[in-house]
mmCIF file of the N, C-alpha and C atoms, coordinates in Angstrom:
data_MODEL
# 
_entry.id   MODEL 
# 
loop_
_atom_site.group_PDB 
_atom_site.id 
_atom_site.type_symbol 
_atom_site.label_atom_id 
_atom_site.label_alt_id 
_atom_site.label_comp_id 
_atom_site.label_asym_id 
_atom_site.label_entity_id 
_atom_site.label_seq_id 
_atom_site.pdbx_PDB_ins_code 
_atom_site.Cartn_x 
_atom_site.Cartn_y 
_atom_site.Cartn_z 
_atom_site.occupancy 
_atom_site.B_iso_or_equiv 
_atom_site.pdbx_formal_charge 
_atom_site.auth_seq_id 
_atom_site.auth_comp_id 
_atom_site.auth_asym_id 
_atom_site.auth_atom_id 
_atom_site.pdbx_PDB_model_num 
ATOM 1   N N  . UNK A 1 1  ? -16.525 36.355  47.637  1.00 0.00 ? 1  UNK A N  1 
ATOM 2   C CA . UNK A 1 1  ? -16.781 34.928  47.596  1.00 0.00 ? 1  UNK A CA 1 
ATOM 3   C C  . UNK A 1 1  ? -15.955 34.269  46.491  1.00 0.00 ? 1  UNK A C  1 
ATOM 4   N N  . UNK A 1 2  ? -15.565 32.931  47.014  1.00 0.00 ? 2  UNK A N  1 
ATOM 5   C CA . UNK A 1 2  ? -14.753 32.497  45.538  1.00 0.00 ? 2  UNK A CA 1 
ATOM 6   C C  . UNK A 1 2  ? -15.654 31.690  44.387  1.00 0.00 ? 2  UNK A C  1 
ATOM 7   N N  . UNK A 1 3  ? -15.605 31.158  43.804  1.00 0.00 ? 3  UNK A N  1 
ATOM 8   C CA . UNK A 1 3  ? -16.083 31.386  42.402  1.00 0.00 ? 3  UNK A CA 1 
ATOM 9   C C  . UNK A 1 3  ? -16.709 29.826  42.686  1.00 0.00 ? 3  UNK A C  1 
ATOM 10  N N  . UNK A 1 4  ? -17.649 29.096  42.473  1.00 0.00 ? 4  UNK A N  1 
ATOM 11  C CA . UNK A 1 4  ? -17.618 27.936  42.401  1.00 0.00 ? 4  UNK A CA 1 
ATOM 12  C C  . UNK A 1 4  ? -17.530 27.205  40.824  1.00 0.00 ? 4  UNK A C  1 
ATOM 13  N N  . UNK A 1 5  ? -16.755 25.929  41.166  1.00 0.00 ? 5  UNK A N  1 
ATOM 14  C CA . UNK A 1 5  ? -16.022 25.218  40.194  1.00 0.00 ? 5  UNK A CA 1 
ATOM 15  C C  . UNK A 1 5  ? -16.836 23.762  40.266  1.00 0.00 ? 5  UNK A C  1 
ATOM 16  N N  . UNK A 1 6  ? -17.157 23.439  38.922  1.00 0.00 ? 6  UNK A N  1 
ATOM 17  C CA . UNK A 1 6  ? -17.695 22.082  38.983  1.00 0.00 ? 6  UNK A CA 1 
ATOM 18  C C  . UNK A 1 6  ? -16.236 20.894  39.118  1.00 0.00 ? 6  UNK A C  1 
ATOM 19  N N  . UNK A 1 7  ? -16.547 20.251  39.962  1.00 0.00 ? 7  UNK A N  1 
ATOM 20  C CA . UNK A 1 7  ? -15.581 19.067  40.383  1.00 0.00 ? 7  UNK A CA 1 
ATOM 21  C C  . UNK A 1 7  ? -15.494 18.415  39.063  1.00 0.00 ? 7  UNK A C  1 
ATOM 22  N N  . UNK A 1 8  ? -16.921 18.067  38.652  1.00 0.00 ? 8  UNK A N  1 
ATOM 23  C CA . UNK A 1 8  ? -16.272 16.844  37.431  1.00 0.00 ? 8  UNK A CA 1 
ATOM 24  C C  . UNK A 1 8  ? -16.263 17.136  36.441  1.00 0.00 ? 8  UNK A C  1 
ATOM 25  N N  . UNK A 1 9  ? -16.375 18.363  35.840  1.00 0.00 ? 9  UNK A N  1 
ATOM 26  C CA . UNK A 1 9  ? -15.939 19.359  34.498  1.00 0.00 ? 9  UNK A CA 1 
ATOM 27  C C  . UNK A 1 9  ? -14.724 19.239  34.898  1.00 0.00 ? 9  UNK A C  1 
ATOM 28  N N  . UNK A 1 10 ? -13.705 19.715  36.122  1.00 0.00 ? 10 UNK A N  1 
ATOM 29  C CA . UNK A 1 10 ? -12.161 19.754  36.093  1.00 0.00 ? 10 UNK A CA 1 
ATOM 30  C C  . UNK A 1 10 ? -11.742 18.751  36.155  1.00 0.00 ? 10 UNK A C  1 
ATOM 31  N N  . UNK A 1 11 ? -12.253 17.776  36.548  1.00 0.00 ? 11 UNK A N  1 
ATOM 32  C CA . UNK A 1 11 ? -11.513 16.580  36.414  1.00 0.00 ? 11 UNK A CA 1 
ATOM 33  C C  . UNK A 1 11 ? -11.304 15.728  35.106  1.00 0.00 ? 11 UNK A C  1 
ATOM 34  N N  . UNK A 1 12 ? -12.569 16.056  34.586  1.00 0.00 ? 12 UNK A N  1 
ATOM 35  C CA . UNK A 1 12 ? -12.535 15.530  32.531  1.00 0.00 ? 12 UNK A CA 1 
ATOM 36  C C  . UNK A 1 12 ? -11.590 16.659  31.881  1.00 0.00 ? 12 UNK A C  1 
ATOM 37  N N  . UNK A 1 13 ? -11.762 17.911  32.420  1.00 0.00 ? 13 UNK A N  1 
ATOM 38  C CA . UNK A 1 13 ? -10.936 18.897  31.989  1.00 0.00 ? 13 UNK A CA 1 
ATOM 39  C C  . UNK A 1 13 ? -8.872  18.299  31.848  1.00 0.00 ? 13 UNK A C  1 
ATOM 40  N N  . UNK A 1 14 ? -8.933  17.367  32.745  1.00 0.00 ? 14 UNK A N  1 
ATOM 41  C CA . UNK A 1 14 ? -7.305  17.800  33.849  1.00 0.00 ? 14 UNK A CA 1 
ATOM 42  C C  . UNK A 1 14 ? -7.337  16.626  33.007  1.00 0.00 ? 14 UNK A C  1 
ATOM 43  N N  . UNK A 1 15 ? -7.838  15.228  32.737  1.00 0.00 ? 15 UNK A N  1 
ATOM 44  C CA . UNK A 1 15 ? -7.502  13.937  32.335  1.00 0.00 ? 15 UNK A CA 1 
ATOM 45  C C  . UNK A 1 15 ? -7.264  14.100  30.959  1.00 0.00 ? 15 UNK A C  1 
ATOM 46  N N  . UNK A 1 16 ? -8.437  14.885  30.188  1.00 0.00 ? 16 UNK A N  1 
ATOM 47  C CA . UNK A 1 16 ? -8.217  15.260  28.430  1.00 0.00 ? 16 UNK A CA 1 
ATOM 48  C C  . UNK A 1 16 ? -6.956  15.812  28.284  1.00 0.00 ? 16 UNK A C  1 
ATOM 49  N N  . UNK A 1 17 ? -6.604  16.415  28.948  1.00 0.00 ? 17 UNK A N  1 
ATOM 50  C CA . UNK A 1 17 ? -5.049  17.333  28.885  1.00 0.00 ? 17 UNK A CA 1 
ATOM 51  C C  . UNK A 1 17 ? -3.749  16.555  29.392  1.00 0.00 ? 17 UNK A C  1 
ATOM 52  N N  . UNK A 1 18 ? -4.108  15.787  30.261  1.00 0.00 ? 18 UNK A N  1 
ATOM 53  C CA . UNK A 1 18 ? -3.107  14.709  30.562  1.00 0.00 ? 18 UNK A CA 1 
ATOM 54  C C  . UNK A 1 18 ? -2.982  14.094  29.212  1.00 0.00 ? 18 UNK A C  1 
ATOM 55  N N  . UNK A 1 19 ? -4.273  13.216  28.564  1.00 0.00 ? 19 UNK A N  1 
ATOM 56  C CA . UNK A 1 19 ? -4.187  12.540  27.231  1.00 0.00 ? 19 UNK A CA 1 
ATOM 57  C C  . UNK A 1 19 ? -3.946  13.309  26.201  1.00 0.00 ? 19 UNK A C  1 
ATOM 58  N N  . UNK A 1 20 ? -4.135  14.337  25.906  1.00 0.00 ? 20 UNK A N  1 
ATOM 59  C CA . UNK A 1 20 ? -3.363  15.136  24.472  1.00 0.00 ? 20 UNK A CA 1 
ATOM 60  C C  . UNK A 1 20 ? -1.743  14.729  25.063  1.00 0.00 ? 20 UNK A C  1 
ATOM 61  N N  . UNK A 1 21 ? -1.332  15.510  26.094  1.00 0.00 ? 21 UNK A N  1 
ATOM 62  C CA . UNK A 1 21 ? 0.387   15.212  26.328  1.00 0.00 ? 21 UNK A CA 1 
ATOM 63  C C  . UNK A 1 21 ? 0.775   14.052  25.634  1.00 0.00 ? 21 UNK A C  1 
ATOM 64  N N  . UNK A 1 22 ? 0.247   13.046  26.715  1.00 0.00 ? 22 UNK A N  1 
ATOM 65  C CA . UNK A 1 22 ? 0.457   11.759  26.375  1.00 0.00 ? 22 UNK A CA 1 
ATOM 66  C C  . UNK A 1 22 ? 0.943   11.503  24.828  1.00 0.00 ? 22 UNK A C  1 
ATOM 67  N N  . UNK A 1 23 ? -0.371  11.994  24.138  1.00 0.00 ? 23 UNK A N  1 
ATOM 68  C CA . UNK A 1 23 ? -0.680  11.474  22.358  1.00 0.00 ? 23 UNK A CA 1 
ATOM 69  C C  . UNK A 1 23 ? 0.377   12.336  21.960  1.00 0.00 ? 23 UNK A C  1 
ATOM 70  N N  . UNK A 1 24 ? 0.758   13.588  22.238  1.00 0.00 ? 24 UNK A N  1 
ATOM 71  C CA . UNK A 1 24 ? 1.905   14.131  21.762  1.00 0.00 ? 24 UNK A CA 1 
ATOM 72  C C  . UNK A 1 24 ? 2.701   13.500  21.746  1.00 0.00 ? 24 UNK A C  1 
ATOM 73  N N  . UNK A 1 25 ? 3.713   13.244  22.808  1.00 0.00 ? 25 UNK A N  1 
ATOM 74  C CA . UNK A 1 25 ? 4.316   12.668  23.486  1.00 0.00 ? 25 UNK A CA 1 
ATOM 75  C C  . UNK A 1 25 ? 4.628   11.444  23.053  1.00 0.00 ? 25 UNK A C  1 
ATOM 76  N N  . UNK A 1 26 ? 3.396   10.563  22.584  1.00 0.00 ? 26 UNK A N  1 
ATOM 77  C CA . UNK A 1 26 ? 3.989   9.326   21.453  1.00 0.00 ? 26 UNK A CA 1 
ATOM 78  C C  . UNK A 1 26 ? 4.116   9.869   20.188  1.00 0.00 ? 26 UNK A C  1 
ATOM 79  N N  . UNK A 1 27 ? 3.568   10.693  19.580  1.00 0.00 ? 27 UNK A N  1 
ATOM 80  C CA . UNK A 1 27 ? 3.677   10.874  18.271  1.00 0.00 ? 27 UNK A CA 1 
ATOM 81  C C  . UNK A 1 27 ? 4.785   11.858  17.912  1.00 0.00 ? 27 UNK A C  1 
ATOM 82  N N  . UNK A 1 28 ? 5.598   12.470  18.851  1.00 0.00 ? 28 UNK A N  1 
ATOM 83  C CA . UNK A 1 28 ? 6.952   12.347  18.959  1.00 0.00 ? 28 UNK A CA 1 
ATOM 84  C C  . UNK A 1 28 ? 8.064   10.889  18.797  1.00 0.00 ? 28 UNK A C  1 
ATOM 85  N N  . UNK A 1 29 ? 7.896   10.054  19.844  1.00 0.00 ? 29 UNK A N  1 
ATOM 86  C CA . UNK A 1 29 ? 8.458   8.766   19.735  1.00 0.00 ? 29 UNK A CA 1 
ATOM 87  C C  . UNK A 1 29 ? 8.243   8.079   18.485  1.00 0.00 ? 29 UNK A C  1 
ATOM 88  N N  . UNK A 1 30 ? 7.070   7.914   18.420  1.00 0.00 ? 30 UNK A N  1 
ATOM 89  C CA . UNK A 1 30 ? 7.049   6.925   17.484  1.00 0.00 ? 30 UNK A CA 1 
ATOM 90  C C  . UNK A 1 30 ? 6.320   7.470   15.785  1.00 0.00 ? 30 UNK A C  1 
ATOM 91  N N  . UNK A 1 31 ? 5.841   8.521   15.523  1.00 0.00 ? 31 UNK A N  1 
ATOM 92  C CA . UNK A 1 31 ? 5.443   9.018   14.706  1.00 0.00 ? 31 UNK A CA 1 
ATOM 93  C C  . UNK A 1 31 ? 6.390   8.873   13.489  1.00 0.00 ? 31 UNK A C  1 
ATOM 94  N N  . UNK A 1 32 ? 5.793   9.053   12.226  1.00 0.00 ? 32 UNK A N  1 
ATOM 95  C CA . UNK A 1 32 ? 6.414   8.893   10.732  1.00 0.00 ? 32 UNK A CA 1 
ATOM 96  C C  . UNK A 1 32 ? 5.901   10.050  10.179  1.00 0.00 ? 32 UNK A C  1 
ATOM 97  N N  . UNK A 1 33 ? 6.605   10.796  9.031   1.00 0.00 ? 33 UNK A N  1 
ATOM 98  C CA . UNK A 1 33 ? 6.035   11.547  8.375   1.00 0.00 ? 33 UNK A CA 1 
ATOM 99  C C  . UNK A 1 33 ? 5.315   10.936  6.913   1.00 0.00 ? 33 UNK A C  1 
ATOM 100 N N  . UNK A 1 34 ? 4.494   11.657  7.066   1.00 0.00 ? 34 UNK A N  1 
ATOM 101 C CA . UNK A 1 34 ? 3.941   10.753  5.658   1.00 0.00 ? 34 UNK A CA 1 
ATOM 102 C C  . UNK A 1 34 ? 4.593   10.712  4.637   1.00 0.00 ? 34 UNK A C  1 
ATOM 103 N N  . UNK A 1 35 ? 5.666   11.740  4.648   1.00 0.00 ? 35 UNK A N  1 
ATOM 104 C CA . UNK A 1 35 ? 7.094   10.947  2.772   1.00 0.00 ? 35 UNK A CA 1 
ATOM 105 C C  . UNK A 1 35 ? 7.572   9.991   3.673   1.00 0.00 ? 35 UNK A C  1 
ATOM 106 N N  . UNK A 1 36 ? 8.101   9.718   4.522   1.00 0.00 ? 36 UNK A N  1 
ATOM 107 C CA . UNK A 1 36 ? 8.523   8.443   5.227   1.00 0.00 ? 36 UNK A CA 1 
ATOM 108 C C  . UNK A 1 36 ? 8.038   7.285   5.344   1.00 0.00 ? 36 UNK A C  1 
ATOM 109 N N  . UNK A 1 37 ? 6.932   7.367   5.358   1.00 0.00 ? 37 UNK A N  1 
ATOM 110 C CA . UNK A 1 37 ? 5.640   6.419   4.977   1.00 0.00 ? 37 UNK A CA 1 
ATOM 111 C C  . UNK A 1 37 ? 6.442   5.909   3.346   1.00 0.00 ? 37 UNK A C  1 
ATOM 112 N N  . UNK A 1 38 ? 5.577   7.053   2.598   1.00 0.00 ? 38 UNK A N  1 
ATOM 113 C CA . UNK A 1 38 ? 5.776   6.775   1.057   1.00 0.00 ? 38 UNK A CA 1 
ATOM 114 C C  . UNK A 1 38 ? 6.779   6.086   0.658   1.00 0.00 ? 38 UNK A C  1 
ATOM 115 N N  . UNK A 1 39 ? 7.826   6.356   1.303   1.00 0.00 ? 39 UNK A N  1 
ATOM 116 C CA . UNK A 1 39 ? 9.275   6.242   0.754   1.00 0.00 ? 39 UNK A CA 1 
ATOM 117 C C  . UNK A 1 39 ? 9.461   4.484   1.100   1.00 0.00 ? 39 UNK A C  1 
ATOM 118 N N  . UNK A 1 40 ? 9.001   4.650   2.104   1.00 0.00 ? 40 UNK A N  1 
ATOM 119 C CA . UNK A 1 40 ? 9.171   2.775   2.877   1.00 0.00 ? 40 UNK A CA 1 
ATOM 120 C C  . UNK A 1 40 ? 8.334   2.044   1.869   1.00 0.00 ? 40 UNK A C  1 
ATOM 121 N N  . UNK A 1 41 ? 6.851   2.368   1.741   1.00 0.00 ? 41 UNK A N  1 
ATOM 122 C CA . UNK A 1 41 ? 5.980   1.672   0.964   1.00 0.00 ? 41 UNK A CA 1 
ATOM 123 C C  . UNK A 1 41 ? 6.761   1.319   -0.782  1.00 0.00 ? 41 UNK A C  1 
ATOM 124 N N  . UNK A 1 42 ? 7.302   2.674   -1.264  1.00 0.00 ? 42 UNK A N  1 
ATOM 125 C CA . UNK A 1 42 ? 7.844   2.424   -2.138  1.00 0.00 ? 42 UNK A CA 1 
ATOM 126 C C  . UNK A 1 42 ? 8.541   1.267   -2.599  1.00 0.00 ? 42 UNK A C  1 
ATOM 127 N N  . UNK A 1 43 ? 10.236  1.441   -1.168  1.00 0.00 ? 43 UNK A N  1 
ATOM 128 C CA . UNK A 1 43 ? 10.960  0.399   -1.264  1.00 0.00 ? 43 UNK A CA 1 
ATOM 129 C C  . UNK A 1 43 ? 10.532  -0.826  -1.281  1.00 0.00 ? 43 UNK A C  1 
ATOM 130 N N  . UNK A 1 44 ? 9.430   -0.842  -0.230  1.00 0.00 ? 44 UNK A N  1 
ATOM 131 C CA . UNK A 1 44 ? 9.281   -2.468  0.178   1.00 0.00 ? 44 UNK A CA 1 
ATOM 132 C C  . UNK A 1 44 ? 8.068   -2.880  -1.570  1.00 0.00 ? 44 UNK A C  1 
ATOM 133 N N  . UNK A 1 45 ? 7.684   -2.238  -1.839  1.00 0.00 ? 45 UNK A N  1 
ATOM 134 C CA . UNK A 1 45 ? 7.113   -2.533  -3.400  1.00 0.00 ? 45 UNK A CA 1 
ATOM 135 C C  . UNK A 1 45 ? 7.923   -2.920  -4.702  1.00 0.00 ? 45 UNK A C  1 
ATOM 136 N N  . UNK A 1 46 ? 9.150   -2.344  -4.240  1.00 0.00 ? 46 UNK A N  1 
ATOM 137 C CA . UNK A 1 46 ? 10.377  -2.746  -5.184  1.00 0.00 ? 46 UNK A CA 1 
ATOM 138 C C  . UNK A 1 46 ? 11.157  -3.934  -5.069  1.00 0.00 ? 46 UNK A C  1 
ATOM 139 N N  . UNK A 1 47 ? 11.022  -3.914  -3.863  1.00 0.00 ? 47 UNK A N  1 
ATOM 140 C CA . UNK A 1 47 ? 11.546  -5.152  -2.988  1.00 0.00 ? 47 UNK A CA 1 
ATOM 141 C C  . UNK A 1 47 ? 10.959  -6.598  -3.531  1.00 0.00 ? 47 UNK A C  1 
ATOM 142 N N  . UNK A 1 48 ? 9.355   -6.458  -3.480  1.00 0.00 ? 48 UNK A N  1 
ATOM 143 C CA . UNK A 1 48 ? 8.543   -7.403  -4.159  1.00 0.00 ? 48 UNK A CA 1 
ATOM 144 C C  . UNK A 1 48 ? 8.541   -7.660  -5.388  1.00 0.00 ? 48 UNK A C  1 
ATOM 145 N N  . UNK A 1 49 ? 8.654   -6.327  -6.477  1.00 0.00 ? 49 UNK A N  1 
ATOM 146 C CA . UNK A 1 49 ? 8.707   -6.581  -7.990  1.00 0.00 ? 49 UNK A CA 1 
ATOM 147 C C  . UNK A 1 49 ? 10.237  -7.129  -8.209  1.00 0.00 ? 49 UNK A C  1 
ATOM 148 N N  . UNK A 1 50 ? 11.229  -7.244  -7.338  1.00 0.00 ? 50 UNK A N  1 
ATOM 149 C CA . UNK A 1 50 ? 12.105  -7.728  -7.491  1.00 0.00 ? 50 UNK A CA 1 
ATOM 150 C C  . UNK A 1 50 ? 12.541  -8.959  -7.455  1.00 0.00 ? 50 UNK A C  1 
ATOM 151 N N  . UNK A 1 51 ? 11.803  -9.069  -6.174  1.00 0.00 ? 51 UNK A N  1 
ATOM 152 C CA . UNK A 1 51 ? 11.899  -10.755 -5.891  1.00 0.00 ? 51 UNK A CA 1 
ATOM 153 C C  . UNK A 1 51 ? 10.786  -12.186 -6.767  1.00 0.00 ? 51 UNK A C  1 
ATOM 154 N N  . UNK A 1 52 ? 9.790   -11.289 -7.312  1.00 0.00 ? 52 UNK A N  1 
ATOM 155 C CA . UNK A 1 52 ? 9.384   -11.909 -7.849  1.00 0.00 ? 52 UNK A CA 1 
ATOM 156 C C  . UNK A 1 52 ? 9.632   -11.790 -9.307  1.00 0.00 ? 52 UNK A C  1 
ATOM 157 N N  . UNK A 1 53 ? 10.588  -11.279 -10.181 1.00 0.00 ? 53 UNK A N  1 
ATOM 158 C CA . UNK A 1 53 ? 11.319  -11.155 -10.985 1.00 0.00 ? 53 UNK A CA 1 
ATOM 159 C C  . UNK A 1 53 ? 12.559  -12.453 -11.454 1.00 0.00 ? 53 UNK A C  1 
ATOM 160 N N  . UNK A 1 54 ? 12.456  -12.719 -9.774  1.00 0.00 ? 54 UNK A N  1 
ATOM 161 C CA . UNK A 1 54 ? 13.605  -13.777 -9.378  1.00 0.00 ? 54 UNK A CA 1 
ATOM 162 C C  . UNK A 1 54 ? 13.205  -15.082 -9.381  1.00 0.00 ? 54 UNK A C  1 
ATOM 163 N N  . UNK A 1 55 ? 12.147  -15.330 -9.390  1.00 0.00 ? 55 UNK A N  1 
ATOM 164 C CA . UNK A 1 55 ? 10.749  -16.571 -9.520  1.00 0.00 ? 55 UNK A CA 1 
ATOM 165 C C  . UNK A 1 55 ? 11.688  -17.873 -11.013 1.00 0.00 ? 55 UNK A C  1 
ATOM 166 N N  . UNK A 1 56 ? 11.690  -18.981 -10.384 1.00 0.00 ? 56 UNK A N  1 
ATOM 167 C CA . UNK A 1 56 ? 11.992  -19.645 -11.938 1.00 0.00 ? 56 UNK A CA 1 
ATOM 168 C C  . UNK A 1 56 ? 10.536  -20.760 -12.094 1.00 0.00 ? 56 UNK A C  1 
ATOM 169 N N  . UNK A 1 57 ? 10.098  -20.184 -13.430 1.00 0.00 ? 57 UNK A N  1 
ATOM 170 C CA . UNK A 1 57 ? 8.805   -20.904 -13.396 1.00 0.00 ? 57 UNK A CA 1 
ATOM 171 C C  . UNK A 1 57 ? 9.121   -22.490 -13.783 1.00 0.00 ? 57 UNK A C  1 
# 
């Protein structure tokens, strides 16, 4: 006899696994590493102590 399979366990099964890909799949595309992060936050903080350096009161 073959085995019986719950229909809607495989189907939450088959969709969760579709959505990990997916989330991979962007966080390939579009993902940052967190020194990449840092490094941006940095600049753009320098960016600001700079420009407001530039301020004539």
């Amino acid at each position: 006899m073959a085995e019986i399979i719950n229909l809607n366990r495989f189907r939450k099964n088959k969709r969760r696994a579709e959505k990990r890909q997916e989330a991979d799949e962007n966080a390939v595309k579009f993902g940052r590493s967190k020194a990449e992060k840092e490094l941006d936050q940095a600049q753009q903080s320098k960016a600001d102590r700079d420009l407001d350096g530039h301020e004539l009161e």
